[in-house]
C-alpha positions, 0 to 999 in steps of 0.5 A: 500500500503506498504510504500518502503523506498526511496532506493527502486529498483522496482525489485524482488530483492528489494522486496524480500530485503524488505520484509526480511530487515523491518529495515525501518518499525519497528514493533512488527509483520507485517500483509499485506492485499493484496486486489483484488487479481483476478488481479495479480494471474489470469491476471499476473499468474507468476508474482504472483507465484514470489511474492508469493514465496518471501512472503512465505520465508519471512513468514517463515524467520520472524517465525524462528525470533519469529516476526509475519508476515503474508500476507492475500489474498482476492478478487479472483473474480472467480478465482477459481484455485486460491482460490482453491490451497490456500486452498489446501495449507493451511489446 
């Protein structure tokens, strides 16, 4: 579970500041492991396409930094459309 600081909105905003800001967790790169993601992509689909939009700016944001930061994915537990367009995505 990541560890927000106190000042933390609960809000896309405030995440996206997160995940862009990491002043509050400081580190030579960063590595999330989100795990049984079935639950977000498949039952709550645009939440899903929201936070992983702000992943993928981040990741490339903290790229152009030279910062390592990469979110890993799994537990799709059949949900196929998923795993399908990461690995589109990513080849």
């Amino acid at each position: 579970a990541m560890d927000f600081p106190a000042y933390f909105g609960h809000n896309w905003d405030a995440f996206e500041e997160c995940v862009n800001d990491l002043s509050w967790a400081p580190a030579d790169g960063y590595v999330l492991l989100y795990d049984q993601l079935w639950w977000l992509a498949c039952d709550h689909a645009r939440t899903w396409r929201t936070a992983r939009a702000i992943l993928e700016e981040a990741s490339r944001r903290w790229e152009k930094e030279g910062v390592p930061f990469y979110t890993l994915v799994r537990g799709t537990h059949g949900c196929g459309d998923v795993a399908a367009a990461l690995s589109d995505q990513y080849r």
